[in-house]
PAMI-671882 format. One record per atom (N, C-alpha, C, O): residue in one letter; residue number from 1; x, y, z; atom name. Coordinates in steps of 0.001 Angstrom, whole numbers. Layout:
N
R   residuo   num         x         y         z   atomo
R         a   NUM         X         Y         Z      CA
...
//
This chain:
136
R   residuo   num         x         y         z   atomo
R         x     1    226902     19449     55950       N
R         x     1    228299     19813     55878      CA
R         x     1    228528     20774     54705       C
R         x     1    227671     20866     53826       O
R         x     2    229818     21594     54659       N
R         x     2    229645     22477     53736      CA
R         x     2    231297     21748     53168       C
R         x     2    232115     20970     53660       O
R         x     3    231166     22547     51834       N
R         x     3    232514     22108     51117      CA
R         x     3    233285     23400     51106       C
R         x     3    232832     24481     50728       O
R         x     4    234558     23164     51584       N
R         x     4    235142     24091     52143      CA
R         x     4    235980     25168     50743       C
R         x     4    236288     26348     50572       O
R         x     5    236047     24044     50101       N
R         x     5    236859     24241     48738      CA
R         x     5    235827     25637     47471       C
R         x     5    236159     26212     46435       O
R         x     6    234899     25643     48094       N
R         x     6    233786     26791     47493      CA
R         x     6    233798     27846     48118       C
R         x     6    233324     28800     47500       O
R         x     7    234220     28068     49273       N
R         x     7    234290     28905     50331      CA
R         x     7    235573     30013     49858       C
R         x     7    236531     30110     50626       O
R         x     8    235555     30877     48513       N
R         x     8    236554     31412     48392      CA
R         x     8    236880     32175     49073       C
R         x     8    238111     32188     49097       O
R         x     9    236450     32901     49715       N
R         x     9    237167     33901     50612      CA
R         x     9    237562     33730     52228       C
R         x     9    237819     34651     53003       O
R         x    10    237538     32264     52528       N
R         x    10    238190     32025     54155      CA
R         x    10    239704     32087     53606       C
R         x    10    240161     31765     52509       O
R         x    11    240244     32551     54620       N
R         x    11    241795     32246     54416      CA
R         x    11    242401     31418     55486       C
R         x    11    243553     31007     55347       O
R         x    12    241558     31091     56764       N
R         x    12    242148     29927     57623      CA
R         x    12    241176     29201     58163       C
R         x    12    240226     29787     58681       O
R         x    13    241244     27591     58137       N
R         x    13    239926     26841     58261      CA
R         x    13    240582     25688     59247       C
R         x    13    241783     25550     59016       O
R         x    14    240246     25114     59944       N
R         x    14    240538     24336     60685      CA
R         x    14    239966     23462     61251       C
R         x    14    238856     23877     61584       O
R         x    15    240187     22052     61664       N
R         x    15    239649     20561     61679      CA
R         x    15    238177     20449     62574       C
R         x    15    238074     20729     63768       O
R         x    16    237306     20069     61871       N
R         x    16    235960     20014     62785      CA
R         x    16    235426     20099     63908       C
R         x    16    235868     19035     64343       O
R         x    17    234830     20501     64737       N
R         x    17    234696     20246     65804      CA
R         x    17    233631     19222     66427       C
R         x    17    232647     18737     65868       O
R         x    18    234113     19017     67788       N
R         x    18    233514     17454     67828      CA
R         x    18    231848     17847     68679       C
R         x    18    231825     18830     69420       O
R         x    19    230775     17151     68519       N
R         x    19    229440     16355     68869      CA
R         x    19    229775     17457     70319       C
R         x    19    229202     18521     70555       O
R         x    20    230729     16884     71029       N
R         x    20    230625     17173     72351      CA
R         x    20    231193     18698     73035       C
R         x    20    230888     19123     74149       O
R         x    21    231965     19271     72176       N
R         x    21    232339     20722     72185      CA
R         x    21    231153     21651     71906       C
R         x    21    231071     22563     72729       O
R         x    22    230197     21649     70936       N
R         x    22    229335     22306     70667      CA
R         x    22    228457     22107     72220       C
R         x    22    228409     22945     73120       O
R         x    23    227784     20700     72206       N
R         x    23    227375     20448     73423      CA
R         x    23    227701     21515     74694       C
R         x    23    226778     21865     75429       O
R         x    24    228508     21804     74815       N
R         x    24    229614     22101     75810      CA
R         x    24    229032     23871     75909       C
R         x    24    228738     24565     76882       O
R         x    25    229042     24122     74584       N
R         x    25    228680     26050     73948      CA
R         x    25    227236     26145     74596       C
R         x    25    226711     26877     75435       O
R         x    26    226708     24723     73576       N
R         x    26    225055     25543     74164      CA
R         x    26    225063     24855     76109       C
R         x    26    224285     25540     76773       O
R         x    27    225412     24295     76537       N
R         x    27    225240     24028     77685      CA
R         x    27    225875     25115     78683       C
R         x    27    225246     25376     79708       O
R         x    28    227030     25725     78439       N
R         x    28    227675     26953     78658      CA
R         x    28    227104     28312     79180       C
R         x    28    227097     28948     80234       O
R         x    29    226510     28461     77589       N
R         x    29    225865     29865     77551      CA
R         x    29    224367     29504     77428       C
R         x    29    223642     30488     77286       O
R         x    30    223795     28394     77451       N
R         x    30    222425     28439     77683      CA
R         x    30    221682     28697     76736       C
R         x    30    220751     29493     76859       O
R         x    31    222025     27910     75322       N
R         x    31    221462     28553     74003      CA
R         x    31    221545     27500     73060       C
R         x    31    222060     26432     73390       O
R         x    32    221123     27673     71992       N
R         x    32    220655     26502     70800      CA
R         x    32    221422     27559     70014       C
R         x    32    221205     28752     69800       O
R         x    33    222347     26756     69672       N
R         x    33    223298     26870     68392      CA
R         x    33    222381     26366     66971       C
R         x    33    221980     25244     66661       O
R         x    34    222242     27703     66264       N
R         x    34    221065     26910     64881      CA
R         x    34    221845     25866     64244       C
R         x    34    223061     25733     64385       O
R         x    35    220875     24923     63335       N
R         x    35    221787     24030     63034      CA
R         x    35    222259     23934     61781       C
R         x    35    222640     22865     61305       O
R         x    36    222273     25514     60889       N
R         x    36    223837     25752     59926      CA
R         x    36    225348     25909     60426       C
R         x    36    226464     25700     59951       O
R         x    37    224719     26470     61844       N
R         x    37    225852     26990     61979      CA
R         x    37    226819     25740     62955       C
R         x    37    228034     25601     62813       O
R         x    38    226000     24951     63895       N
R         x    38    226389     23532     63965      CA
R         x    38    227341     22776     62872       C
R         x    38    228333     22110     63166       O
R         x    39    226763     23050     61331       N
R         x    39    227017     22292     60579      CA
R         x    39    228754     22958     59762       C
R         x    39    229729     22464     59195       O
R         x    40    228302     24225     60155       N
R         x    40    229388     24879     59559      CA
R         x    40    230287     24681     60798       C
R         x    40    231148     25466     60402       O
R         x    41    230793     24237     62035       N
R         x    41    231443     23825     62938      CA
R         x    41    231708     22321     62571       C
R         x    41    232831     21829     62463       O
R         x    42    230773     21801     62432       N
R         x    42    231524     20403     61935      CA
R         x    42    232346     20476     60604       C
R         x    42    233495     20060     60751       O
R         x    43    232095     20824     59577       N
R         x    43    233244     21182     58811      CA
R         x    43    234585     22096     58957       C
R         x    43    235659     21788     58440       O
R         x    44    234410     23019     59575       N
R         x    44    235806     23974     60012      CA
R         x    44    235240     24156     61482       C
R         x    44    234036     24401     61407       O
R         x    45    235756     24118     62985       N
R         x    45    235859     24605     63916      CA
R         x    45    236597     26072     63684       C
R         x    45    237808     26237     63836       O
R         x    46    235455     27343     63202       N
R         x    46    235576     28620     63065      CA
R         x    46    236361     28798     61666       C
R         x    46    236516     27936     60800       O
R         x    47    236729     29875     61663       N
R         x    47    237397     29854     60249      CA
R         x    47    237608     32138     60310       C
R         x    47    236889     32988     60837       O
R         x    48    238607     32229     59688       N
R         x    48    238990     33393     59555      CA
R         x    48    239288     33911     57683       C
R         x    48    239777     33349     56703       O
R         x    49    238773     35042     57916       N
R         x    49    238859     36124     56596      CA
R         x    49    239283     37273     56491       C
R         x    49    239945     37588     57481       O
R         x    50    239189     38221     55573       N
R         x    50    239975     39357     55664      CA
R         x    50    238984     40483     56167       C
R         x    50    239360     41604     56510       O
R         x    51    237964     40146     56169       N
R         x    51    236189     40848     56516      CA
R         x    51    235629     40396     57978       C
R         x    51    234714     41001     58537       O
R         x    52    236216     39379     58471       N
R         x    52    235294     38615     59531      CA
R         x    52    236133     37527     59944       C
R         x    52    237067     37035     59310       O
R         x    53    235666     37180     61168       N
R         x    53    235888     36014     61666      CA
R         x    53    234200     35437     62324       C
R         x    53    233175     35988     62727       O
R         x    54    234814     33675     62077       N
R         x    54    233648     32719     62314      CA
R         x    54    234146     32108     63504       C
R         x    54    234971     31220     63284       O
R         x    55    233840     32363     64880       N
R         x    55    234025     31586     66213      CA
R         x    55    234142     30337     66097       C
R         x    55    233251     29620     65641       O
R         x    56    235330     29908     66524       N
R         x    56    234948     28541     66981      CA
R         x    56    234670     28220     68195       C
R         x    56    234519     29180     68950       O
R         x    57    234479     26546     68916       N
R         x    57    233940     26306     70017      CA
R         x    57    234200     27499     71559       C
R         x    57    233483     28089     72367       O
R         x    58    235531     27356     71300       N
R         x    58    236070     28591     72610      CA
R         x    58    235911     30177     72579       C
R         x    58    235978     30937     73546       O
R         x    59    235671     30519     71152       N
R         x    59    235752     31736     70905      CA
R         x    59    234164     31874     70947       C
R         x    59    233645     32919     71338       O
R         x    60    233464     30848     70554       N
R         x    60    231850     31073     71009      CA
R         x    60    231427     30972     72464       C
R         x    60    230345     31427     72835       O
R         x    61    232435     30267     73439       N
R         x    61    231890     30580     74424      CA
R         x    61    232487     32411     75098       C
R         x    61    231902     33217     75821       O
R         x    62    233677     32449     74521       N
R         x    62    234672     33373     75284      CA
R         x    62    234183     34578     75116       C
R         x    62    234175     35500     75931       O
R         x    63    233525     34540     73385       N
R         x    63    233129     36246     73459      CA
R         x    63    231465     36278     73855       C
R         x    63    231098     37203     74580       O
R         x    64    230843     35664     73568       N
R         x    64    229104     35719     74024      CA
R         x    64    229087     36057     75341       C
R         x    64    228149     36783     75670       O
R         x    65    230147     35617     76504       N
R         x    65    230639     35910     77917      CA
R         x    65    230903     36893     77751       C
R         x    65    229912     37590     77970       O
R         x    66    232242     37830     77283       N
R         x    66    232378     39025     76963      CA
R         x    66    231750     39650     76608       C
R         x    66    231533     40511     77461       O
R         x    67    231205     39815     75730       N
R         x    67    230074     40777     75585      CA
R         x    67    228919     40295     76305       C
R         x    67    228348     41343     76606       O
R         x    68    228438     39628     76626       N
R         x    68    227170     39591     77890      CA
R         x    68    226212     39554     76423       C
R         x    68    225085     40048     76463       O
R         x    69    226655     39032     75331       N
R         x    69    225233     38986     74282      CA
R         x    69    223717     38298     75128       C
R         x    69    222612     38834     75209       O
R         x    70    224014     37402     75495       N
R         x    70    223061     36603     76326      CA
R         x    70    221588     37935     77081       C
R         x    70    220360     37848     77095       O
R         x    71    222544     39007     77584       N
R         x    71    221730     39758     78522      CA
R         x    71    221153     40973     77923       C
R         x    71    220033     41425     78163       O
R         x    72    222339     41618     76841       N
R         x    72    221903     42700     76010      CA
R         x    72    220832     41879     74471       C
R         x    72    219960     42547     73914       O
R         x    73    221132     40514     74069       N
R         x    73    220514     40407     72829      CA
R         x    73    219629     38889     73520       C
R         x    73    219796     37889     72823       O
R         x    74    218913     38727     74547       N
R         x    74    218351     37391     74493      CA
R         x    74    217779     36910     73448       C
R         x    74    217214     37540     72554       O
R         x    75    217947     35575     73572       N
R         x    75    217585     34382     72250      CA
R         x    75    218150     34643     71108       C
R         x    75    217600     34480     70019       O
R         x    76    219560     35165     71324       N
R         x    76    220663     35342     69979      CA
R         x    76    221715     34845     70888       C
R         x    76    221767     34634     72100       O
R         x    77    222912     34673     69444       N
R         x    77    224243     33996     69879      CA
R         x    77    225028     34843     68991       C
R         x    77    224304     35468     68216       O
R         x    78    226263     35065     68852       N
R         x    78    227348     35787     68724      CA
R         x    78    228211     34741     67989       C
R         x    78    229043     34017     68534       O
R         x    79    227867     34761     66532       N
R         x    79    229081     33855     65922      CA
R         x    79    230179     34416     64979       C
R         x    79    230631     33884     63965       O
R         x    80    230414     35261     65374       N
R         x    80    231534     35683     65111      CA
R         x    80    231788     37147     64850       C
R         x    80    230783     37680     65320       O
R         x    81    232511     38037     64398       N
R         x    81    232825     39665     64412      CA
R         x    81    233121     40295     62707       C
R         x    81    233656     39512     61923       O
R         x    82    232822     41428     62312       N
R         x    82    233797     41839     61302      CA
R         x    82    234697     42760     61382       C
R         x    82    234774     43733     60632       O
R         x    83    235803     42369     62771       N
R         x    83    236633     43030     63074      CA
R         x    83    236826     44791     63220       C
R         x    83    237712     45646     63231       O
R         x    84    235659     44679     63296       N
R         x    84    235619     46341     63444      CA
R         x    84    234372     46893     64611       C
R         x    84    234255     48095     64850       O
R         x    85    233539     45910     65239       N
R         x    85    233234     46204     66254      CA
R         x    85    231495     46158     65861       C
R         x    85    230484     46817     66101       O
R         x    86    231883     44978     65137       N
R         x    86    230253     44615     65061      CA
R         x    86    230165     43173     65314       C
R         x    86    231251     42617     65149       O
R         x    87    229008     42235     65736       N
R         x    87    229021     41106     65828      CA
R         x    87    228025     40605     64618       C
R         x    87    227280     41404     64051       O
R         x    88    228069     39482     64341       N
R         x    88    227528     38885     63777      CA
R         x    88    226362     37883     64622       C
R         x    88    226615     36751     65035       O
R         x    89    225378     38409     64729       N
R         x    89    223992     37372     65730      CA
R         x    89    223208     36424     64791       C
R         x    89    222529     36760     63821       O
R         x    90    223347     35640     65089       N
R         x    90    221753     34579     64741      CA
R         x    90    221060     34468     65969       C
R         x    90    221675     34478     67035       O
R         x    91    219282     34314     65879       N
R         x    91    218714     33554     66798      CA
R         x    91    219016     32426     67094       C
R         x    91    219195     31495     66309       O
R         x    92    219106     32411     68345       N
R         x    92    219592     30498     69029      CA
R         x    92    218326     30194     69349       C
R         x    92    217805     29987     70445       O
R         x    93    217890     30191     68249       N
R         x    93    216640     28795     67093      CA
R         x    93    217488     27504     66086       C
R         x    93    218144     27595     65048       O
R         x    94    217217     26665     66705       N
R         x    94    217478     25522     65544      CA
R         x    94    217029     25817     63864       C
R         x    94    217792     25415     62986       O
R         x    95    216318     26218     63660       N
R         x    95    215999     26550     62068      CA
R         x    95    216463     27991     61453       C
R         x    95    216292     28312     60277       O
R         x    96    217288     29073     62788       N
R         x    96    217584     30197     62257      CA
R         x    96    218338     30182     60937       C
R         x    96    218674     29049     60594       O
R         x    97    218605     30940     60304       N
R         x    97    219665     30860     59186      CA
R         x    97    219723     31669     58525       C
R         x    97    220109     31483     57371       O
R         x    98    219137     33699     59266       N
R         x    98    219654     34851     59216      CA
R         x    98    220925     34695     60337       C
R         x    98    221232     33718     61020       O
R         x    99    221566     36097     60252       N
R         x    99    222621     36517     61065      CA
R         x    99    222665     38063     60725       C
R         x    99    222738     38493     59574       O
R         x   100    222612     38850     61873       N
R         x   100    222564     40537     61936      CA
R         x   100    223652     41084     62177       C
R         x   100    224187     40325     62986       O
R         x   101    224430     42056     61959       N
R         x   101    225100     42629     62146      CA
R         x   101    224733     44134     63896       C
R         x   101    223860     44999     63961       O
R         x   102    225651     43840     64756       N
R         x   102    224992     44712     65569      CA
R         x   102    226238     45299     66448       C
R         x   102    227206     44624     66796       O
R         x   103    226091     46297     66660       N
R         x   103    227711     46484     67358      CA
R         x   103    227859     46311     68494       C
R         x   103    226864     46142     69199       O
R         x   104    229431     46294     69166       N
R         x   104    228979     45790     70022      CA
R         x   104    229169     46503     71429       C
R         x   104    229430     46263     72608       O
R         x   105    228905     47417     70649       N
R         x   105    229037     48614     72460      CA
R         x   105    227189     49122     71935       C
R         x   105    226777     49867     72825       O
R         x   106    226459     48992     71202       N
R         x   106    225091     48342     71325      CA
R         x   106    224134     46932     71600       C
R         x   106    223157     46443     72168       O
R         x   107    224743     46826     71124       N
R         x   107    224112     45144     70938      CA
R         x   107    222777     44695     71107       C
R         x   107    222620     43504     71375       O
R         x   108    222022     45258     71024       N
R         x   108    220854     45292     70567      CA
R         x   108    220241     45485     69426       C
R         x   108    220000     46577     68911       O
R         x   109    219801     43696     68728       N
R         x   109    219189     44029     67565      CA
R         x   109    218178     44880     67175       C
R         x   109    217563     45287     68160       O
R         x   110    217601     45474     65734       N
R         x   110    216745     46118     65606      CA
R         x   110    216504     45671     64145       C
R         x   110    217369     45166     63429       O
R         x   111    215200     45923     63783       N
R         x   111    215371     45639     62231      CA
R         x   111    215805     46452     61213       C
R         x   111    215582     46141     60043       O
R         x   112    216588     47779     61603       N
R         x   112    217488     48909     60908      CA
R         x   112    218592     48046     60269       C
R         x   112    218941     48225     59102       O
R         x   113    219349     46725     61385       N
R         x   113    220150     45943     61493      CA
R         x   113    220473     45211     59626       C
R         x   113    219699     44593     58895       O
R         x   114    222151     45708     59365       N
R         x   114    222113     44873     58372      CA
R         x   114    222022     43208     58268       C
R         x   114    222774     42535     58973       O
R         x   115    221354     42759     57630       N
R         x   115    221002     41082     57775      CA
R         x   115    221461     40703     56227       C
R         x   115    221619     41375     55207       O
R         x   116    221603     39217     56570       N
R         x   116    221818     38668     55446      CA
R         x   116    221842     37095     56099       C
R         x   116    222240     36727     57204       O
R         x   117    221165     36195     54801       N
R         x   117    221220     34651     55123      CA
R         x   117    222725     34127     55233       C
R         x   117    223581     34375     54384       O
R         x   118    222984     33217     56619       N
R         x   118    224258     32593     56482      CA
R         x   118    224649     32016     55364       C
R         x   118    225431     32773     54789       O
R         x   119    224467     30966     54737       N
R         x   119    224804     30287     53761      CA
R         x   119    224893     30895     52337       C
R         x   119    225504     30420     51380       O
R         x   120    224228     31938     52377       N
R         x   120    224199     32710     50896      CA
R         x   120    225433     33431     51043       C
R         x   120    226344     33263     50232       O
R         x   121    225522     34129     51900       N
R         x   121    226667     35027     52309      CA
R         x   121    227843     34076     52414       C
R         x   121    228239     34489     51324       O
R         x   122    228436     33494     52625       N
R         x   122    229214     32022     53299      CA
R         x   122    229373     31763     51732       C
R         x   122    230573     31902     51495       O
R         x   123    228654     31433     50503       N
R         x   123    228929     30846     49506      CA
R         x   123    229175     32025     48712       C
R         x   123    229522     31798     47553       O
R         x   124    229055     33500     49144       N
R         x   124    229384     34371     47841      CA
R         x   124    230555     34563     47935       C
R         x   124    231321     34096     48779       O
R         x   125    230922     35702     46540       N
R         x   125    231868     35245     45913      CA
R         x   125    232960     36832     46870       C
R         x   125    234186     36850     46978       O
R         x   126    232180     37708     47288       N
R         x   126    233028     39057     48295      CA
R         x   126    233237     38455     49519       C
R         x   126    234409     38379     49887       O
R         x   127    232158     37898     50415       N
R         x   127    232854     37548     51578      CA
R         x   127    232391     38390     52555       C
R         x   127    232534     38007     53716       O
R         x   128    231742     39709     52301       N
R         x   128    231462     40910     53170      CA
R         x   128    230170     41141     53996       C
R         x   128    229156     41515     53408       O
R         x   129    230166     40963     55144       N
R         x   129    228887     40615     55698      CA
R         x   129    228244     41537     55766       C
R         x   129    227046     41576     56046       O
R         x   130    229077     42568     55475       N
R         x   130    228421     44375     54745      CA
R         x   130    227772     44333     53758       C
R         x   130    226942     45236     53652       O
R         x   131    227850     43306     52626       N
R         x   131    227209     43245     51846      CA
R         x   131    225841     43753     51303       C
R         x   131    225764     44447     50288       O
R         x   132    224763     43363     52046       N
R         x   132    223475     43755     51926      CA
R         x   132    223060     45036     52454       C
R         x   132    221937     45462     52184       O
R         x   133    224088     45873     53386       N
R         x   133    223998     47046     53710      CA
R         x   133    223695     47940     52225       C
R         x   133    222743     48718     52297       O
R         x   134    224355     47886     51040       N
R         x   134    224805     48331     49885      CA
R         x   134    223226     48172     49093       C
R         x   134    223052     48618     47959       O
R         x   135    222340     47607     49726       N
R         x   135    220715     47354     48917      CA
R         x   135    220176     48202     49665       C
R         x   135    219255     48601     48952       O
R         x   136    220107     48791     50673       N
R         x   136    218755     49498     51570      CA
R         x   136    218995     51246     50938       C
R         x   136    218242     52146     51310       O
//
């Protein structure tokens, strides 16, 4: 579980989601939700910022459908956007705990792709999943 209260830069967080909703995602779209990002659903079901949004249960099934991530990025999942027309992918691996940035009228990862670890990113102090773009 994560502590939400460290999380300075969400500005809307909302009540957990349950065992059986996630269930519901990977049974859905046919994919293994890694299990940070599981974990970061049990503490906030999604959560919104001024940089990004973090899907919750419906919005993980609604946009991975929409965009067809499934067909353009197999063995990735789509957890969420930085509102400007990039997605945010992890491998739907249980131990993943990168996430790529990829757009989404491409959507096909590459390793050009800006990356950065969920949880590092998630606990810093900008919030910008652009972030690590700013090192290469």
């Amino acid at each position: 579980m994560f502590d939400l209260s460290l999380l300075k830069h969400l500005q809307n967080t909302y009540p957990p989601a349950t065992f059986e909703g996630i269930l519901r995602v990977e049974n859905e779209l046919d994919v293994i939700i890694p299990d940070i990002y599981k974990n970061f659903l049990f503490t906030t079901n999604g959560a919104e910022a001024n940089l990004f949004t973090l899907y919750d249960i419906d919005g993980l099934i609604e946009m991975n459908i929409t965009y067809e991530v499934q067909e353009y990025a197999p063995g990735y999942i789509s957890i969420g956007n930085d509102g400007g027309g990039y997605h945010l992918l992890m491998k739907a691996e249980k131990s993943a705990k990168e996430f790529i940035l990829v757009s989404d009228g491409y959507g096909v990862p590459s390793e050009d792709d800006c990356k950065d670890v969920f949880d590092d990113w998630l606990f810093s102090q900008d919030g910008n999943p652009w972030r690590n773009e700013r090192r290469k």
